[in-house]
N, C-alpha and C positions, 0 to 999 in steps of 0.2 A: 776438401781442403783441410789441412793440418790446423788443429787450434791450440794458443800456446799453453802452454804444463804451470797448474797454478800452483804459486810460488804459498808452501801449509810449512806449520807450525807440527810439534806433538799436539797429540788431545788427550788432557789429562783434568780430569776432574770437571768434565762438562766444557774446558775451557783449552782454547790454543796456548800453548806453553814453550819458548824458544827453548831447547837442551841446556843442560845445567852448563855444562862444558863447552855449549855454542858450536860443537860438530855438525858438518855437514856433508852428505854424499851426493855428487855427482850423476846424473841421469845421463845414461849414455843410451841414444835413438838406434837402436841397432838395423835399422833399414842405411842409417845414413853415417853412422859413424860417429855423429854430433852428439855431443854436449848440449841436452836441452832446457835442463835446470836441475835442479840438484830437490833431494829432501834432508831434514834433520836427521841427527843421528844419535840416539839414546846411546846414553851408559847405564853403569850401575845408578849411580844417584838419580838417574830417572825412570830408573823401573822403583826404587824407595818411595817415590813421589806416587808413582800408577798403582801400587800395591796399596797403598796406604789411602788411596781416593776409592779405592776399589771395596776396603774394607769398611770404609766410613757408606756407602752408596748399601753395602749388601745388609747392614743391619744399623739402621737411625734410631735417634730417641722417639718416641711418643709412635712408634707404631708406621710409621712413613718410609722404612724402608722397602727395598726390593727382591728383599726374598719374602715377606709375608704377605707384599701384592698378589689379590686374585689373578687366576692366569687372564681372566676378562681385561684387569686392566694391563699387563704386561702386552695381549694381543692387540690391544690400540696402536699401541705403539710401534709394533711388529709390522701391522699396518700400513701405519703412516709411512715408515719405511718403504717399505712396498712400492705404497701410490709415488713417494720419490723418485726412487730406481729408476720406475715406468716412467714420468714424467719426463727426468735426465737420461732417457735412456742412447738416444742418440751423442750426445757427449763422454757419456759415460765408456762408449764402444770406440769411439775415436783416442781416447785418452789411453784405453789400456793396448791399444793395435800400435799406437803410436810408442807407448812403453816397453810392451815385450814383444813385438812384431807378431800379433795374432791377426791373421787376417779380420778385417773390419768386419765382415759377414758373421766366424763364427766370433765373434767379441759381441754382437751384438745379440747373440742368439744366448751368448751366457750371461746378458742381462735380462734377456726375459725371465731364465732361469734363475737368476738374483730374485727378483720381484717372485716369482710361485714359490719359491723358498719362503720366503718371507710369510708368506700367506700361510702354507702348509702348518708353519710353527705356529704361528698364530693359533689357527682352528686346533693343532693339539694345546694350546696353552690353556687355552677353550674349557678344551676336555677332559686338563687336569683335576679342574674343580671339581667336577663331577666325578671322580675317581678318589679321591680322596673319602679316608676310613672305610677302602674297602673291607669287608667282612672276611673272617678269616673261618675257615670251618675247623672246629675243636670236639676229641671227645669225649669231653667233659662237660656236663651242663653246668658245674656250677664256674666256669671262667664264659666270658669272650673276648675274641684279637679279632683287632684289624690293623692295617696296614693306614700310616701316611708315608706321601713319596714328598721330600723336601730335598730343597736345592743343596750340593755337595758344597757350597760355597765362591769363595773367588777362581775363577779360571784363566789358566796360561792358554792364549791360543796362536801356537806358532804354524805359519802357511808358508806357501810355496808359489814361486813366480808364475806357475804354467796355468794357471786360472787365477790370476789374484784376485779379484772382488767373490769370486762364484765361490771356491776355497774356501775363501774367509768365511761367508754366509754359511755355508754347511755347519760351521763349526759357532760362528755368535749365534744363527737365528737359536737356535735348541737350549745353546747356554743359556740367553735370555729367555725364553721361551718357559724355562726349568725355575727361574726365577734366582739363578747366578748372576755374579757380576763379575767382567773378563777386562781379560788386559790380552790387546791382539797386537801379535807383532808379526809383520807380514814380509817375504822375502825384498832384501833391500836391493835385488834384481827389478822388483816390479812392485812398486810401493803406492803409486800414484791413484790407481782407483781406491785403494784400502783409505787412504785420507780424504777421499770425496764421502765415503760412506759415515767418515767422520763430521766433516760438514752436511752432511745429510742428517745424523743424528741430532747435531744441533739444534740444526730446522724445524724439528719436528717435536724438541723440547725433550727428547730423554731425557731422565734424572742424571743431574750430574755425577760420573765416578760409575754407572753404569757399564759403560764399555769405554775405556782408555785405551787409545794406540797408540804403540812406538814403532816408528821406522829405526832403523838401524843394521849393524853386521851382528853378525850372530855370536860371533863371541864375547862382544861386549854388551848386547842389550838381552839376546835369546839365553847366552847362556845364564848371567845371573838371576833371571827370570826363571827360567827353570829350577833353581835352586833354591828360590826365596821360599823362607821358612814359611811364609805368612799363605803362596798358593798351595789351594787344597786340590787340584788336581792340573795335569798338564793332558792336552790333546795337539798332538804334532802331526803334519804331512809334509814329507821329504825325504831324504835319502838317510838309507841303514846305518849306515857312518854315525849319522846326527844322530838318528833316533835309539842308536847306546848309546850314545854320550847321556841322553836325555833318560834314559832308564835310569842308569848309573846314579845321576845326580839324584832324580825322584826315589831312588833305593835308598839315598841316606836318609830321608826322612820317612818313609815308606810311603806315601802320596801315589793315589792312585795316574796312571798313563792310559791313553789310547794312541795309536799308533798306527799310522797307514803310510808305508816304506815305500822300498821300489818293486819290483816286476820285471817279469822277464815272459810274458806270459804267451803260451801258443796257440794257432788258428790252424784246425785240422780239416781241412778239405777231403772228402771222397770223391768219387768217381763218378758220382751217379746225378750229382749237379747240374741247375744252369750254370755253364762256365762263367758266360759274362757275369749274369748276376753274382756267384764267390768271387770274383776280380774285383770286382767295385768294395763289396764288403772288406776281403784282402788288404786292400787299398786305404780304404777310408782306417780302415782298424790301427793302420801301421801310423799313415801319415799327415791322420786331423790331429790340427793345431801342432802342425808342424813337426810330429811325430812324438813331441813335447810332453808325453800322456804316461804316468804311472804305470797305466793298462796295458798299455798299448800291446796288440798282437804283434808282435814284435818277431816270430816264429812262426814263421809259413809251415806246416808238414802236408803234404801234398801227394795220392795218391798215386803212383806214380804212372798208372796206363794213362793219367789227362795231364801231366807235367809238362810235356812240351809242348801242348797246345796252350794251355793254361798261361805258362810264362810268356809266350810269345805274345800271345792278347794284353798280360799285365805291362809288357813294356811300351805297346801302343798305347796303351791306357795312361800309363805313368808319362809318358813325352807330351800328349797333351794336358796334361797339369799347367794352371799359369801360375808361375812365380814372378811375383813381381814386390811390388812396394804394398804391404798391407793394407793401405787406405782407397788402391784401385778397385776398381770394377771389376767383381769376378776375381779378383785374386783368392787361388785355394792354396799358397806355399808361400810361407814368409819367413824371413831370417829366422833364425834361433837367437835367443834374448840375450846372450852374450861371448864377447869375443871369447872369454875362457872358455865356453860351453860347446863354440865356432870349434876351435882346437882339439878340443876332447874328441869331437863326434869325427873327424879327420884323422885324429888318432887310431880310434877303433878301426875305420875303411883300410887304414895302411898297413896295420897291426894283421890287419883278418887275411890281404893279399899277399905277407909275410911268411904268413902261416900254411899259404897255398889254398884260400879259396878266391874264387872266382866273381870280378865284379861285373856282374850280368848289363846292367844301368846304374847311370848317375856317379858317385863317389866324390863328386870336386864341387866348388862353386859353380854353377851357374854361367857360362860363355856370356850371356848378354846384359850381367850384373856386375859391374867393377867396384862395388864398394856393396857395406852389409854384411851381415853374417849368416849367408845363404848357403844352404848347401842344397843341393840335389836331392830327390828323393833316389835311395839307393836301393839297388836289391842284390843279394848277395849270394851265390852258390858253391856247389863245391865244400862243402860246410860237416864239419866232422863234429862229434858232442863234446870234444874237448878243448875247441879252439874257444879264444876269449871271447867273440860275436856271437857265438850260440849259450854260453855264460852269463856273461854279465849284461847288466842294463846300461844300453848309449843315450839313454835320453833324447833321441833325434831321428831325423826320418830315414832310417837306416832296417830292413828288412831282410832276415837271413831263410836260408829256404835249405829243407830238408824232405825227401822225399820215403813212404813206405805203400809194404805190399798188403799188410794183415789190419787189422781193429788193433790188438793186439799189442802191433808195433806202436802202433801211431798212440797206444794210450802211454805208452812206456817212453814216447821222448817229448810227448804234453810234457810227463810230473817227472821230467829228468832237469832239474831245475830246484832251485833252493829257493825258489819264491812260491807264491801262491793266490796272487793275486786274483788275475782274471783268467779265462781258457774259451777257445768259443769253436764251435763244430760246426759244419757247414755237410747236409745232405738231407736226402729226398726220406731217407725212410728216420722216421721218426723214431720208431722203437730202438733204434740204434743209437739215433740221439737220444734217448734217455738211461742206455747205459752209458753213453760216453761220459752222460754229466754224472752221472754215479759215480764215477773211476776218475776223473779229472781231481786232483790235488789242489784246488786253487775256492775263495769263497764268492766270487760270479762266474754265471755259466753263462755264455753269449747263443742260442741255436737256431743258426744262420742269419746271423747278422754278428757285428763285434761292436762294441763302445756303446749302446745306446745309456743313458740314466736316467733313471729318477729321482726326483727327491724321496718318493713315497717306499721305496723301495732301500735295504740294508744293502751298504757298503763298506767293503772290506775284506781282507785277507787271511792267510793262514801262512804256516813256513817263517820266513824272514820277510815276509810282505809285512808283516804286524800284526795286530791282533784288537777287540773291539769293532765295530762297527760304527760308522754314520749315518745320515739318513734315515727316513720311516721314523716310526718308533722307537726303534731301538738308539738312533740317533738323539734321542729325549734322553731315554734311560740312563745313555752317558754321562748327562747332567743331573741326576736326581740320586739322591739315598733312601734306602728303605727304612723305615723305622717300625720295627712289629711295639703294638701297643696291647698288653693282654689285664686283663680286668676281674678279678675273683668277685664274681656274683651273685653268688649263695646266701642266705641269714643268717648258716650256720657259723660255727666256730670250724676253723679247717681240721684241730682234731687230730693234730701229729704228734704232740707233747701231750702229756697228762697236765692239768692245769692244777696250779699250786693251791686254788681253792678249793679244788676237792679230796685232794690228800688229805 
């Protein structure tokens, strides 16, 4: 059963904050078409307010702030969040399935993954401590260096509706984690978990000016945000479009970016496979969460002696898919989170049979769904390297299929593509998966499976996918600067000038 959409403020400076301007955006249920409730909608004067709580939070008087917090005490906190999550976890999955039509199953599978995020940062916040003044090796005896790693400062963290809470978390837990203080503004598609995790924060006492969020559009809240003199770095996930605009702006001040775009990325099947089993992978690759995934395999290449058995298995496979209303039983296919996004991906299907390829399955709504923004899981053939389906990213569950005879071939229409996201290889001999991942142009290599993640593990791209990393480690580094500290330690006089008292 549906629970209603609670009626949030901004959070700004520890505290709910109606918009300076009193805007407000509209939730629209994309299962049902309705209007559920609306969020606040920042402008500039209220990223002034978030920036300025942001900057009061990362460095207090008398030693209280939260960048000189041990990482011990930042991981309590980190924590506490956590046990939250897990605790709201069943509401938490119903609020965001009901927000961006993510089936209820996997919504709730990316709140576990909320909560072990959580955790993971923590245990590096941990380990910061103990990393600190590492020793630097010099070869000179009379210096020594070491290294501190210190937080980069305030942080922009702009996300994207196709995970909102789980997104979001990729990108706070580390900021905080690093001992930054962020201001999250999260796709005003899909806002409604992002402000739970605001009221979560509350709960559990973060320091006020810690983490500030603004819902809003992005011209008016993302973009000034990215521009404000005062943030010391911007971290975006979203579309290429955006994230130059977002370089652009961070170039005038020269502020460091990371950046995780779109994809366009491909799934190379051989010969030598369990067929079912590459169907299911195939499948899941293209079409979890709706097909709605940066990653997504989105580019079947398919050896072509098992292509007509192959496809004829993936269309039985793909008919029984249930599409229904996100919060059922067993629903694996839910609308797409917005009617504009409904249109877009309709465009593509019509544009691709224009072009003269061939829709093998699916292409339209759904027969037994008259309202929603459901589309079919589609698969596409007949598919040449120049049409816009094999190009560009649809964002939706839309699958194009292209078939070869060599290794060769199949690596040359992987990295025929301006992205670089993800690539994933499916077959029995190994050694040949490991030169595919060698030769693949993309920074994940999926072999024989596609989409899995971890937190523990670097995320990210290369090409026009962007560039930086999230996740693991490296997902820390993002948030920290180095600072080399070196020490002349000799009793001597250094003895580069003649000293005027021996003249």
């Amino acid at each position: 059963m549906a629970i209603p959409i609670p009626s949030r403020q901004l959070f700004i400076d520890g505290e709910w904050k109606e918009p300076v301007l009193k805007k407000r955006i509209p939730i629209v249920n994309p299962t049902t078409e309705l209007i559920t409730g609306d969020i606040p909608a920042a402008t500039a004067e209220d990223v002034e307010l978030a920036v300025a709580a942001a900057r009061r939070a990362l460095v207090r008087n008398k030693g209280s702030d939260w960048a000189s917090a041990s990482g011990s005490v930042r991981a309590k906190y980190l924590r506490a969040i956590a046990a939250k999550v897990t605790e709201r976890k069943s509401e938490l999955a119903k609020l965001e399935a009901l927000d961006c039509g993510k089936p209820l199953d996997e919504a709730a599978w990316d709140m576990d993954d909320v909560a072990g995020c959580f955790e993971y940062y923590a245990d590096l916040a941990e380990g910061l401590d103990a990393k600190q003044k590492a020793p630097v090796s010099l070869p000179m005896e009379s210096f020594k260096s070491y290294v501190l790693k210190e937080p980069i400062g305030v942080v922009a963290l702009i996300t994207p509706w196709n995970y909102p809470l789980l997104m979001a978390t990729w990108k706070v837990a580390p900021a905080l984690a690093a001992g930054c203080t962020a201001i999250l503004k999260p796709s005003e598609l899909s806002s409604v978990t992002c402000l739970e995790l605001a009221d979560i924060c509350k709960e559990v006492g973060l320091p006020s000016g810690v983490l500030n969020i603004l819902t809003g559009l992005g011209p008016e809240a993302g973009a000034p945000l990215a521009a404000h003199p005062q943030i010391d770095k911007i971290a975006f996930t979203g579309s290429s479009a955006t994230g130059s605009k977002i370089m652009t702006a961070a170039a005038q001040l020269v502020k460091p970016v990371s950046l995780e775009l779109g994809g366009k990325s491909p799934i190379v099947v051989f010969e030598d496979v369990d067929i079912d089993k590459a169907v299911e992978w195939a499948i899941f690759g293209c079409f979890w969460t709706n097909g709605q995934i940066c990653s997504a395999t989105s580019r079947l290449i398919l050896h072509e002696s098992i292509a007509a058995e192959f496809l004829s298995k993936m269309v039985k496979w793909i008919k029984n898919i249930k599409i229904s209303d996100p919060l059922e039983e067993g629903c694996r296919l839910g609308p797409v989170v917005s009617e504009g996004q409904y249109e877009k991906i309709l465009k593509f299907i019509s544009t691709a049979k224009s072009e003269g390829a061939t829709i093998l399955t699916g292409g339209c709504r759904p027969a037994h769904l008259k309202k929603g923004f459901f589309v079919e899981p589609t698969v596409i053939t007949d598919v040449n390297t120049s049409m816009q389906i094999w190009r560009e990213e649809v964002f939706g569950p839309v699958l194009c299929v292209k078939t070869f005879s060599t290794e060769e071939e199949a690596i040359d229409l992987a990295n025929d593509t301006h992205y670089g996201l993800g690539s994933a290889v499916i077959s029995n001999n190994l050694e040949r998966c490991e030169r595919i991942t060698k030769a693949f142009q993309a920074g994940i290599v999926w072999i024989n499976c596609s989409q899995p993640c971890f937190c523990q593990a670097p995320w990210g791209g290369s090409k026009r996918s962007g560039f930086g990393r999230e996740l693991g480690e490296w997902g820390l580094d993002n948030y920290l600067s180095v600072k080399q500290v070196t020490q002349y330690i000799s009793d001597e006089p250094w003895g580069w000038y003649n000293s005027p008292s021996k003249l």
